[in-house]
C-alpha positions, 0 to 999 in steps of 0.5 A, spaced: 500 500 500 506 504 500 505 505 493 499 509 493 502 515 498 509 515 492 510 522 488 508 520 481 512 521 476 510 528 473 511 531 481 504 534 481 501 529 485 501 522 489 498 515 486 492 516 490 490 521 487 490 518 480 486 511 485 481 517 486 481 521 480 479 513 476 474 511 481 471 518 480 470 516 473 467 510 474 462 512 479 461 518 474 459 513 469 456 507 472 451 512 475 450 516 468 448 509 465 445 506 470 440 512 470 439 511 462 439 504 462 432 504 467 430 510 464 431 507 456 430 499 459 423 501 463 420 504 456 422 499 452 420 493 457 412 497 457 411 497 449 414 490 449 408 488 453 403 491 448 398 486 444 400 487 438 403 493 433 409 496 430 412 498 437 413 492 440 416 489 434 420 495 435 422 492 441 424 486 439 429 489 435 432 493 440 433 488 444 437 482 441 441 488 437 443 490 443 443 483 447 447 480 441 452 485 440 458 484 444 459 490 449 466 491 446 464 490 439 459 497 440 464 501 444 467 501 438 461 502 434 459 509 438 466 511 439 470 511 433 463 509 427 458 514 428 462 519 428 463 518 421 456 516 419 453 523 423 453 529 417 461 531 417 459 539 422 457 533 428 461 528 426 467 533 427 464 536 433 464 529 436 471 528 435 474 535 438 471 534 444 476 535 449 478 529 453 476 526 457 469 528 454 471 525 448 471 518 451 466 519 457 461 521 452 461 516 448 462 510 454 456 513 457 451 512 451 454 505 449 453 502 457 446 506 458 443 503 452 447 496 452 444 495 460 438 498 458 436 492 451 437 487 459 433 491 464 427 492 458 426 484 458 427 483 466 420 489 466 417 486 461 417 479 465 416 484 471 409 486 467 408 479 464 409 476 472 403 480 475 395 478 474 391 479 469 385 482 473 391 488 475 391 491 468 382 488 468 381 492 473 384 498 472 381 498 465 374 498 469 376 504 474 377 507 467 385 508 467 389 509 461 394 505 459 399 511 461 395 511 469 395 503 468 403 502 467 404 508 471 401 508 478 398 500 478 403 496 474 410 498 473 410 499 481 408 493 482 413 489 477 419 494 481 418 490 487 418 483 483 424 484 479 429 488 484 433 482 485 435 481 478 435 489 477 441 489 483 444 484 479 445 489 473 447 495 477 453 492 480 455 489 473 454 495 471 460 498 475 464 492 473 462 494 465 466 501 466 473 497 465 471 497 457 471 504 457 479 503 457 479 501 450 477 507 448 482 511 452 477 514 459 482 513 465 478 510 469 479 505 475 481 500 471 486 504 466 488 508 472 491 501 475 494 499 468 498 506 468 500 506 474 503 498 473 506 501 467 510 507 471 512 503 477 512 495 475 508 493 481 503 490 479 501 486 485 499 493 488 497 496 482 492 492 480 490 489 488 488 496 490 483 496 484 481 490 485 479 491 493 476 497 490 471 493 485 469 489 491 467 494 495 463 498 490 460 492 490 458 490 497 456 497 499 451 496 492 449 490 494 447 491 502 444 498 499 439 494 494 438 488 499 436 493 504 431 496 499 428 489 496 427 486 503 422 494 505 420 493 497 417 486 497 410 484 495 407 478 500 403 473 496 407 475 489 415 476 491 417 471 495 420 472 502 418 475 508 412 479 509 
């Protein structure tokens, strides 16, 4: 751990602060898409639930696009294709965005969409698991679908799915170390840098490690904590 407290080699600063710099980053990030991701999952996992029409197709579609694509391979896609298919004054602008943004921005969208396309099969097994007299009965109190899915439906199917959403949430913070390879220094690159100045890779790599566990504990007993307030008696199993 002496290694943390060493000068680094520019002088201007302590290994730590590059630790806390990467772990700033990840967080930034892991919480940005997270966000995305419930947002964009949440609506895509509703319209997968429609009867019948084009929206649902649509759903599908993104779905398996993003299932079935390799996370790295659409990092790659969103940092270094779009720019060259966007109209040249946007696809430029993309480009010269000042690092880390230029890095972070594309990371974000890549990791938000990519979680989402899981989170919108986990609501609609959420919707699909509830019974069919809920959405029968808001349909004879005279709700629309908008107030059906809003204040009846998705409430309900939250509390059902929580655990796999605290599965995706901690997986999530792990997904940020892809972002590396489209140069974000994260927690991930911070240790590679540090490895490459010092050639303690033990110590290097061990800090971060030690680090991923404990964003993970900490999410886990947050989301435990949720889940055991949140659950349904008669429709989750557990306690009442």
């Amino acid at each position: 751990m002496s290694l943390l407290f060493e000068a680094t080699p520019d002088g201007a600063g302590r290994y730590l602060d590059w630790i806390i710099s990467g772990l700033a980053w990840t967080l930034c990030l892991a919480l940005g898409a997270w966000t995305i991701a419930l947002v964009v999952g949440t609506l895509v996992g509703v319209i997968r639930t429609f009867p019948d029409g084009i929206l649902p197709r649509i759903g599908r579609v993104y779905v398996e696009t993003f299932r079935n694509i390799p996370l790295l391979v659409q990092m790659f896609f969103w940092y270094f294709v779009l720019p060259e298919l966007l109209p040249a004054r946007i696809g430029m602008a993309i480009k010269q965005m000042d690092p880390p943004w230029g890095s972070f921005v594309p990371a974000l969208i890549c990791l938000g969409l990519f979680t989402a396309a899981r989170i919108a099969e986990q609501v609609r097994a959420g919707l699909q698991a509830l019974p069919k007299g809920q959405a029968q009965a808001a349909n004879a109190l005279g709700f629309d679908a908008s107030g059906m899915y809003r204040l009846i439906l998705l409430p309900q199917a939250f509390r059902i799915i929580l655990p796999t959403l605290t599965n995706e949430f901690m997986t999530i913070f792990k997904n940020t170390s892809v972002a590396l390879t489209i140069g974000l220094v994260e927690l991930t690159a911070t240790a590679r840098e540090i490895n490459e100045n010092t050639f303690r890779t033990f110590e290097a790599f061990g800090v971060v490690t030690i680090i991923y566990l404990l964003i993970a504990l900490i999410a886990w007993q947050v989301m435990h904590r949720i889940e055991q307030a949140a659950r349904l008696p008669g429709i989750a199993s557990g306690k009442a």
